[in-house]
VOGU-3710 file (C-alpha; in Angstrom, 3 decimals, decimal comma):
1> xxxxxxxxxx> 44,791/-102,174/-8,264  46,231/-98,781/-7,863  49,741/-98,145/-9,455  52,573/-96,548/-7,810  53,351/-92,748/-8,925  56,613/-90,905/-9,232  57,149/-87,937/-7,387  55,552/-86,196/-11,008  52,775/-87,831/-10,839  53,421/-90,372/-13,273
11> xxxxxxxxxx> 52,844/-93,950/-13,038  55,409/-96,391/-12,898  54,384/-99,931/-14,914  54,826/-103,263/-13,460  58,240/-103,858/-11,487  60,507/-101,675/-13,893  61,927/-99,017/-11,565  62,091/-95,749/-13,836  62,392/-92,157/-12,863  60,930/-90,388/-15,381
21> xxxxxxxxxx> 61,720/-86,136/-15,376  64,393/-83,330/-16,778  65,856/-83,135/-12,999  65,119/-80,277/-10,078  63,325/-77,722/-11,297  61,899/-75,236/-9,017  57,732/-75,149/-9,812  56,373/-72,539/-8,451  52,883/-73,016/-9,634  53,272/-76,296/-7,931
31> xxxxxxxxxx> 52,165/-76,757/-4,279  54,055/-78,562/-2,153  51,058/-80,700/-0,298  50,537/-81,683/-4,588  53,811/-83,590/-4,839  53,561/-87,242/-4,779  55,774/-89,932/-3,797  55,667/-93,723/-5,141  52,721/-95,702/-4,039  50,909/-92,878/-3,160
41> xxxxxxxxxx> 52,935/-91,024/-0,755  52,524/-87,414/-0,354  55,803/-85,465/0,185  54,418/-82,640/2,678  56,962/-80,712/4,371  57,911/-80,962/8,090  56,850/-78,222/10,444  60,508/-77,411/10,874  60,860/-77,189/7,214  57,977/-75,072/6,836
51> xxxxxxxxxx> 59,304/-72,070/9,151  62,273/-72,568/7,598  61,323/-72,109/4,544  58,927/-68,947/5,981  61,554/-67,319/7,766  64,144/-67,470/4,177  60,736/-66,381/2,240  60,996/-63,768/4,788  64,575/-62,819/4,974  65,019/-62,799/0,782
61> xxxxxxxxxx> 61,175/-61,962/-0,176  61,216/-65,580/-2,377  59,668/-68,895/-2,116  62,284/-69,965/-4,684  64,378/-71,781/-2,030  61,644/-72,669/0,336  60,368/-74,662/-2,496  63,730/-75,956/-3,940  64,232/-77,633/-0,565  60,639/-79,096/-0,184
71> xxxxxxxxxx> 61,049/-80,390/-3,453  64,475/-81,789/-2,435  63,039/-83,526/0,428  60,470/-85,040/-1,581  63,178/-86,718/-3,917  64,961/-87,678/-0,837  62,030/-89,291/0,352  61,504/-90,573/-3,409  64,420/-92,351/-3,301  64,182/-94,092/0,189
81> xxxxxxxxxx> 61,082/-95,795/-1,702  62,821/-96,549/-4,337  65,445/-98,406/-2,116  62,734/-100,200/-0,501  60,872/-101,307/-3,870  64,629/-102,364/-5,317  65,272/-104,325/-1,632  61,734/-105,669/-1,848  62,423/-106,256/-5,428  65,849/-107,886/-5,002
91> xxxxxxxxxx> 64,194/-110,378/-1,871  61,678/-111,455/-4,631  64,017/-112,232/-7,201  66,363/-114,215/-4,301  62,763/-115,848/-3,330  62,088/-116,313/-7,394  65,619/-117,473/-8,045  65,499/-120,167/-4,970  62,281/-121,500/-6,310  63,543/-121,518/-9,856
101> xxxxxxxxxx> 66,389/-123,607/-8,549  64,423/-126,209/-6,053  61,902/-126,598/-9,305  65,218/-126,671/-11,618  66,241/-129,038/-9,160  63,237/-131,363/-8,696  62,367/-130,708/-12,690  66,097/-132,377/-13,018  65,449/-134,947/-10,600  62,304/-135,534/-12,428
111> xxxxxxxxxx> 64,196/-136,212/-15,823  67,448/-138,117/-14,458  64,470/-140,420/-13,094  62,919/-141,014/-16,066  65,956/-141,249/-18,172  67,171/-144,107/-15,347  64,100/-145,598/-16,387  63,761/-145,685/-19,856  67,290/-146,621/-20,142  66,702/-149,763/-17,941
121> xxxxxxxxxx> 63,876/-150,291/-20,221  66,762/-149,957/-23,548  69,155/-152,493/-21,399  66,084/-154,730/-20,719  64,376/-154,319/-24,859  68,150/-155,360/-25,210  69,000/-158,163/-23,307  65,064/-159,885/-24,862  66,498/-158,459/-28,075  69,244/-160,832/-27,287
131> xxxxxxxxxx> 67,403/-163,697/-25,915  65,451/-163,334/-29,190  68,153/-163,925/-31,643  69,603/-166,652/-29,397  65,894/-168,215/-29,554  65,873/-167,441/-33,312  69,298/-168,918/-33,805  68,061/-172,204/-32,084  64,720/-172,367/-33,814  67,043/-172,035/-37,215
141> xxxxxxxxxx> 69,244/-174,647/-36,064  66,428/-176,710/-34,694  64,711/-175,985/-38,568  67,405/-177,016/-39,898  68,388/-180,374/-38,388  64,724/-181,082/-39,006  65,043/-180,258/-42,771  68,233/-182,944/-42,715  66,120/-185,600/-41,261  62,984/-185,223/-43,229
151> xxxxxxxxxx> 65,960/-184,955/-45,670  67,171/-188,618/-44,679  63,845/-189,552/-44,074  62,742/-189,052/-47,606  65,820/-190,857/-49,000  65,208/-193,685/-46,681  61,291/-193,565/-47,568  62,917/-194,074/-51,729  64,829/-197,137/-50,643  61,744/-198,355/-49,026
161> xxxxxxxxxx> 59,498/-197,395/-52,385  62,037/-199,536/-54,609  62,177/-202,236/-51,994  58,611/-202,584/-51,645  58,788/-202,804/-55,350  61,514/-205,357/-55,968  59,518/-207,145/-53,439  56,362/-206,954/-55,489  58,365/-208,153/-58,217  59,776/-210,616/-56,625
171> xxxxxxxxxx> 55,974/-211,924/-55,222  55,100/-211,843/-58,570  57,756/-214,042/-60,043  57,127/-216,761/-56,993  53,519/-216,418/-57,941  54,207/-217,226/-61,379  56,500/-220,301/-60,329  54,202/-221,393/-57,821  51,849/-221,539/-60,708  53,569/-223,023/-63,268
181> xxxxxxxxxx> 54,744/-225,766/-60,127  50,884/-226,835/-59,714  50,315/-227,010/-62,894  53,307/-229,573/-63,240  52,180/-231,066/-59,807  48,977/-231,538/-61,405  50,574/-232,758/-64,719  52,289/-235,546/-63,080  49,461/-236,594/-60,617  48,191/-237,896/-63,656
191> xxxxxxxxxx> 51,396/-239,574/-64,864  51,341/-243,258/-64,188  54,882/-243,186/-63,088  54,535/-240,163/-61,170  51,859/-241,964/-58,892  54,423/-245,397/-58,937  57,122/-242,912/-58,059  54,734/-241,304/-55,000  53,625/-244,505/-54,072  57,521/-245,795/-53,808
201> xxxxxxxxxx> 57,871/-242,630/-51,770  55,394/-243,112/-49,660  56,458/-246,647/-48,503  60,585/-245,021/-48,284  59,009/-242,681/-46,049  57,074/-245,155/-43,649  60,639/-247,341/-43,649  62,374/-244,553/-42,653  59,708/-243,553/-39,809  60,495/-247,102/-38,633
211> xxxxxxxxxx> 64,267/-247,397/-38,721  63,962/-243,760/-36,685  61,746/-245,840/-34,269  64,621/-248,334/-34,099  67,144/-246,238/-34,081  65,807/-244,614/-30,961  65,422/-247,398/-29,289  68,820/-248,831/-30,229  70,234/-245,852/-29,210  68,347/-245,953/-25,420
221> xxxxxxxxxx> 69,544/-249,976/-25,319  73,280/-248,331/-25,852  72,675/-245,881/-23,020  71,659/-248,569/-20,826  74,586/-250,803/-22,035  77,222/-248,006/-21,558  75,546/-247,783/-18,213  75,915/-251,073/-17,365  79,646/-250,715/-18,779  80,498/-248,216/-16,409
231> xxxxxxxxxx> 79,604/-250,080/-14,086  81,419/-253,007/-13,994  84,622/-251,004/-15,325  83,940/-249,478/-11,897  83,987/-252,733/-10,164  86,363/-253,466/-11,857  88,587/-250,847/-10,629  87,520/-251,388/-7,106  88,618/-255,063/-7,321  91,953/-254,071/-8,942
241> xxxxxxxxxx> 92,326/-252,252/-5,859  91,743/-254,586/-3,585  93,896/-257,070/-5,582  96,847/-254,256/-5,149  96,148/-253,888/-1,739  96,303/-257,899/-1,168  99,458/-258,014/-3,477  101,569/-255,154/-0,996  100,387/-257,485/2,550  101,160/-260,129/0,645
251> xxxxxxx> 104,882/-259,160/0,027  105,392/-257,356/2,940  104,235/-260,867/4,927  107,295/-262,305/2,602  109,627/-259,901/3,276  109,279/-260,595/6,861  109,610/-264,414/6,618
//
């Protein structure tokens, strides 16, 4: 790609806008159709300005100011370029600046997006942060009523231990007595007086049995005769009545006679 020139011939780098020269000098080794403008542009002199300039070379003998003022046009002409690269210039930075804000813009956008999200991700991390401990605190309660009842539980599981063995004790001694009993069972079994003693018991027992017997059936003949009892004490009655009622005609049958 071709840079632009200055109206020396230099180039001119990138989009810095410099005018590089000592000022208007008057060249005249210089040809005017060999002056160039920026990108390129040949500053030639108008027809007008060429018999101009021919009829002052005429008139004072010189080319000095024929040349002076095609070399004055040329800057002119340098400079309308120049306006047009700085306008051109100045439209690209608005252009550049616009996009640098709409991408500033959606960059931003962007970021207060992602910000909104990863601080509803804190607020969220927080609030199961929360629920944690409140599961945590729970669990520890929870661990610890469990450590007071395996707590009670062992104490109670002690008292069962030394019950269990008083009990065993306690089996034992019976055991021991229940022993030492046979062996006086069996001691007097063989006693002569023991067996007159048994015998004696025997025949108590067998009277009893039989004044049960008779004392059940004394006690249904009692039933009956309370029965029977009841009754006539409720004849009785109804006779008593009837003698009343006889008694009050009776004296009323006076009374009128």
């Amino acid at each position: 790609m071709t840079q632009p020139k200055d109206f020396r011939g230099h180039t001119m780098k990138g989009d810095r806008l410099t005018v590089q020269g000592l000022g208007i000098t008057p060249r005249p080794t210089t040809p005017a159709h060999d002056l160039l403008l920026p990108s390129g542009v040949v500053a030639n002199p108008s027809p007008e300005v060429a018999s101009s300039r021919d009829s002052v070379a005429s008139d004072d003998g010189s080319l000095e100011d024929g040349e002076a003022y095609t070399m004055l046009q040329g800057v002119r002409s340098m400079n309308k370029v120049l306006e047009g690269q700085v306008e051109a210039l100045r439209l690209r930075l608005q252009v550049e600046e616009r996009k640098h804000s709409e991408d500033k813009g959606k960059l931003t956008k962007a970021k207060d997006e992602v910000i909104s999200s990863k601080e509803t991700e804190i607020e969220d991390l927080k609030d199961s942060l929360v629920n944690r401990e409140e599961r945590i605190q729970v669990l520890a309660r929870a661990s610890e009523e469990k450590d007071r009842i395996i707590e009670t539980k062992v104490g109670e599981i002690d008292e069962l231990k030394k019950l269990v063995k008083q009990t065993e004790d306690y089996a034992n001694k019976l055991h021991r007595q229940i022993g030492r009993i046979r062996d006086e069972k069996k001691a007097l079994e063989g006693d002569s007086l023991y067996q007159e003693q048994n015998r004696e018991i025997s025949r108590l027992s067998e009277e009893l049995a039989l004044l049960k017997t008779r004392l059940a059936e004394m006690e249904i003949e009692l039933k009956r005769a309370l029965k029977i009892i009841e009754e006539q004490n409720s004849k009785i009655r109804e006779m008593d009545l009837e003698r009343g009622t006889i008694h009050d005609k009776f004296r009323q049958e006076l009374e009128k006679v």
